[in-house]
C-alpha positions in Angstrom: 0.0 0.0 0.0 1.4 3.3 -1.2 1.5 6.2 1.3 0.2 9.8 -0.3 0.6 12.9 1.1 -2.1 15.3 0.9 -1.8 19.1 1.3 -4.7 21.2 3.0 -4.4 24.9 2.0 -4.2 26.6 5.7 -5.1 29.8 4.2 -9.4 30.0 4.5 -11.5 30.3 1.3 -14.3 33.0 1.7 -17.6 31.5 -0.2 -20.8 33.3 1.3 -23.7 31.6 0.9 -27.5 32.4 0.3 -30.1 30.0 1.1 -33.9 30.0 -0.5 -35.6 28.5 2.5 -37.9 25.3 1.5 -35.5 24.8 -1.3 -33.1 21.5 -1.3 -29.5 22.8 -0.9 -26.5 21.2 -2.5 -23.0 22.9 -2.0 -19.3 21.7 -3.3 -16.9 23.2 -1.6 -13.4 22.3 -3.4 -10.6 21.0 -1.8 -7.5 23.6 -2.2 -3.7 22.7 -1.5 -1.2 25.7 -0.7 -1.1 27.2 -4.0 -4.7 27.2 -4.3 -4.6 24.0 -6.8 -7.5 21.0 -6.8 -6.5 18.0 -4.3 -6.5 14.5 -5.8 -8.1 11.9 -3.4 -8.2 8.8 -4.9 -11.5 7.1 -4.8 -12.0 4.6 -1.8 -9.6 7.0 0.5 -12.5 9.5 1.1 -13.4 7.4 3.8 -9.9 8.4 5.7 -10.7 12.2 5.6 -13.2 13.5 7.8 -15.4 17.0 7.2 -17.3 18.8 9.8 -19.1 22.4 8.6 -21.7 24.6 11.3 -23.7 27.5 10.7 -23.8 29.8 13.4 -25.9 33.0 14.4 -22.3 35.3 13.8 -19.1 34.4 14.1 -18.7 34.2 17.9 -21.7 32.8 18.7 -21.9 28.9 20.6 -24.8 28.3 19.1 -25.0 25.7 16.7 -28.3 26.4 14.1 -27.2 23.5 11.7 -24.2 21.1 11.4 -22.5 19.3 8.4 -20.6 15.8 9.3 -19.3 13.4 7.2 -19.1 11.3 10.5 -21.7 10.2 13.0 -24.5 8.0 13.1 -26.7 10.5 10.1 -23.6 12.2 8.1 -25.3 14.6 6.0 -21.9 15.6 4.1 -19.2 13.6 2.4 -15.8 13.9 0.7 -16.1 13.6 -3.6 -12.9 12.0 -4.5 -11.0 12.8 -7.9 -8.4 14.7 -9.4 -10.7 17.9 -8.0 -12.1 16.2 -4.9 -14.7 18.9 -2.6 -17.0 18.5 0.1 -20.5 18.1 -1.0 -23.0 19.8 2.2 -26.5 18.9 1.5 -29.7 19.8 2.9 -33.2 18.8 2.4 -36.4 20.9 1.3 -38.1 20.6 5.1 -34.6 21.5 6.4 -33.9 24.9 4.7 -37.8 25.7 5.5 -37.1 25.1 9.2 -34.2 27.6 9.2 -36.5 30.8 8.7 -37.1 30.2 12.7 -33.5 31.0 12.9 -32.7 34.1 15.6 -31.2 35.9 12.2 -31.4 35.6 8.6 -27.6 36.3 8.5 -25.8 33.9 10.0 -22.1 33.1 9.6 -20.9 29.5 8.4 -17.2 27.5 8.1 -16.1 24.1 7.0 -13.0 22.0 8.9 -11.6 19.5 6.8 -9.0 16.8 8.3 -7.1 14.5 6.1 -5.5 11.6 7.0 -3.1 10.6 9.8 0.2 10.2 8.3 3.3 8.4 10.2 1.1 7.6 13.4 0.1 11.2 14.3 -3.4 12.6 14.1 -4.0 14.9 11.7 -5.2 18.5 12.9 -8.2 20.2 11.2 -8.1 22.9 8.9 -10.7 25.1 7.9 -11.1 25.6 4.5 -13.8 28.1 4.1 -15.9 30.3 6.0 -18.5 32.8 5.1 -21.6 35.1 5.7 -24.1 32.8 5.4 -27.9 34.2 4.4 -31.6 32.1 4.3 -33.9 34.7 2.5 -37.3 33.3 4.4 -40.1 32.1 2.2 -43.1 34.3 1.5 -45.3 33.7 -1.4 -46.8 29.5 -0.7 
């Protein structure tokens, strides 16, 4: 088995996000190295990086209004492999409706991504992008 090493770009990729609530969400986030080029993951080791994204009411706020894992017993994210591998967040219809309860339309969001342990050590997580994020509230049904 051949060992690959895989370069997260520490640097953090501003995407802001707006959100029509009670419509299905689907975002791909790419995977940048240092030089802001596509990582290759080779398909069967997405399963060794992990992906963990939260939207929160600002940027210094505790609270949690919605969370993206590519981990855990309902992982509503995962890792696309390929020669441009990204995280893929998804959300569902009834899920985007339920945020227009949110405190605030404009809400703040950021993605973590950790790659694999390499020689033994864990591997710290990066965050790869971070954002305003907005939900414009339905009105005409």
């Amino acid at each position: 088995m051949s060992k690959q090493h895989y370069t997260v770009v520490p640097r953090t990729t501003c995407i802001d996000i707006t959100v029509n609530a009670g419509e299905p969400l689907a975002l791909r986030i790419p995977i940048l190295d240092d030089h802001d080029q596509p990582v290759e993951i080779t398909p069967g080791a997405e399963v060794l990086w992990k992906a963990l994204a939260q939207v929160r009411r600002n940027n210094f706020s505790s609270v949690v209004l919605h969370e993206w894992a590519t981990t855990g017993p309902d992982p509503n994210a995962e890792i696309l492999p390929g020669p441009a591998s990204a995280v893929l967040l998804t959300a569902t219809a009834d899920e985007t409706a339920a945020w227009q309860d949110w405190p605030d339309y404009t809400c703040a969001w950021d993605l973590y991504l950790t790659e694999p342990p390499t020689g033994g050590a864990p591997s710290e997580p990066h965050r790869i992008a971070q954002g305003g994020f907005r939900v414009w509230p339905a009105i005409t049904r």
